[in-house]
C-alpha positions, 0 to 999 in steps of 0.5 A: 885694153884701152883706158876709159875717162872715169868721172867725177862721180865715180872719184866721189865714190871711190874715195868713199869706198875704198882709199882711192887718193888718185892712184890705186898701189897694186893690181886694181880694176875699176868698172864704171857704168857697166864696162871697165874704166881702168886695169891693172896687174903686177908680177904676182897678181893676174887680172883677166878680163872674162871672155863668156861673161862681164867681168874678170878673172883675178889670180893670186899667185901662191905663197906671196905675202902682203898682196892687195888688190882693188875691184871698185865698181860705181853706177854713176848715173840712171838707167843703168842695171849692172851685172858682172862676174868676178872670179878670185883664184887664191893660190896656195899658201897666198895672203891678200887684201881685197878691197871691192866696194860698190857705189850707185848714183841716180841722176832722175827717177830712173833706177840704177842697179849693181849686181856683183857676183864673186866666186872665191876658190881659195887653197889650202894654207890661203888667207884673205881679207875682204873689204867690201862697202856699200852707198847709194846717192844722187837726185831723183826718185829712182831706186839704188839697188845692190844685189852681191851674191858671194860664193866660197870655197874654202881648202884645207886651213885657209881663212876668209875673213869679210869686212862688208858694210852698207852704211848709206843710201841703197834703197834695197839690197838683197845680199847672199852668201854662200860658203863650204869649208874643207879641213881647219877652215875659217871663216869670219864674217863681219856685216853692218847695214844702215837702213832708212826712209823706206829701204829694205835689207835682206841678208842670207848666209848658208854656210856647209862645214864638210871638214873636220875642225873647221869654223864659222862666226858669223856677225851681223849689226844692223840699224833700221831707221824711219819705216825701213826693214832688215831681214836676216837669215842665217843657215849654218850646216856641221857635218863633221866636227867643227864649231859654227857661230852667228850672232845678229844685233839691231838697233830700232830706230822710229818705226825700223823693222828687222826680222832675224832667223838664224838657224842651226844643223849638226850633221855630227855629234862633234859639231858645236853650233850656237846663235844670237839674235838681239834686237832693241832700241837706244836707251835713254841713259845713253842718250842723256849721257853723252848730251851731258857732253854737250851732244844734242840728242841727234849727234848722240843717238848718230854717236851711239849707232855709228859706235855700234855699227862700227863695234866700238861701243 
């Protein structure tokens, strides 16, 4: 495959959303405006490009340790509406990093749009990281949008865990996320979103646990700032022994809104579900001590929320 220029945009990002310092260590695939800018595979991680659809086929060969593996992608200008299909196949016994990450940038007031779908198949014994971060900047009045839809198949004692954070300038977002787990399955999820001006969130997780001892946690922090609004669903299914956790905190700030509705079905006398919803604002006492450090009270309340979205409060 013939390798494409990446632009000055694109680096900005990329160093925002990954650890991008000139040169990815392993297998990698940057995707930039739509197409790929650059690929890259190694003796035990399989990058092919898709055939029916945009996007790739990403192949982790089984039992091999300590294996990472990038898919950045970054809009970097207007008028741009991207969408593409990626597949991980995590082979038996495999452990990997995956480090994806999005960027969309408007250049006037024209929107840009990013629209990730991965699918994750990932078997028995398997265990995988997910790093995934989330920004939208640029000039004009166009909307930056990213819209992720995640798929998981989890086999027999294999563990996903999802790092996913959206921090900084995507005017709307709606993020989905979809998983069933076989046998002593896991599945843990991680989410902080920072909203602003007038943006909108929306996050929806469905989670089916169909084999005995398997687990979910589910944990989302949330700020909304200015007047914008977050809504969070959450759908977690026992049909068997198992335990299933979701948990969403949020911080209002100014006139933010956020909308929390977990929900819980056991299918199972033996399924042990639980969920938490907490939404409030920053209190005062907070802001007042750390301004007795010498913070104005704007770095203190950025102190506060960056603690909070990060979990070290």
């Amino acid at each position: 495959m013939a390798r494409k220029d990446i632009n000055k945009t694109s680096l900005d990002m990329l160093r925002e959303i990954t650890d991008w310092e000139g040169l990815f260590d392993g297998a990698y695939s940057i995707r930039q405006d739509g197409t790929c800018a650059d690929m890259h595979s190694t003796e035990t991680i399989r990058i092919v490009p898709k055939t029916d659809n945009p996007g790739i086929d990403i192949y982790i060969q089984a039992g091999k340790k300590k294996e990472k593996v990038y898919i950045p992608a970054c809009v970097t200008k207007s008028g741009v509406d991207d969408v593409v299909y990626n597949d991980f196949h995590v082979q038996k016994d495999a452990d990997v990093i995956i480090v994806a990450g999005c960027g969309v940038h408007t250049t006037d007031d024209e929107g840009a749009r990013h629209n990730g779908i991965h699918r994750f198949f990932i078997e028995p014994g398997a265990h995988v990281l997910y790093k995934e971060k989330h920004i939208g900047n640029g000039i004009g009045s166009g909307m930056r949008v990213i819209d992720p839809v995640t798929d998981v198949v989890l086999g027999e004692d294999a563990v996903l865990e999802m790092d996913t954070q959206q921090l900084s300038g995507v005017n709307k977002t709606i993020r989905k996320t979809n998983a069933k787990l076989d046998k002593r399955a896991k599945l843990i999820i991680h989410e902080s979103i920072l909203t602003d001006d007038d943006n909108v969130a929306e996050t929806d997780f469905e989670v089916v646990m169909e084999g005995e001892d398997s687990s979910v946690d589910l944990i989302s922090r949330s700020v909304a700032k200015g007047e914008s609004k977050q809504t969070y669903h959450s759908h977690i299914i026992g049909n068997c022994r198992c335990t299933g956790h979701s948990e969403c905190d949020a911080i209002l700030v100014g006139n933010g809104r956020v909308d929390a509705s977990p929900a819980l079905y056991a299918g199972h006398l033996d399924a042990a579900l639980i969920h938490e919803a907490a939404i409030g604002r920053i209190a005062g006492e907070q802001i007042i001590k750390l301004q007795t450090l010498g913070l104005t009270e704007e770095e203190a309340e950025e102190k506060i929320i960056e603690g909070f979205l990060t979990g070290v409060e």
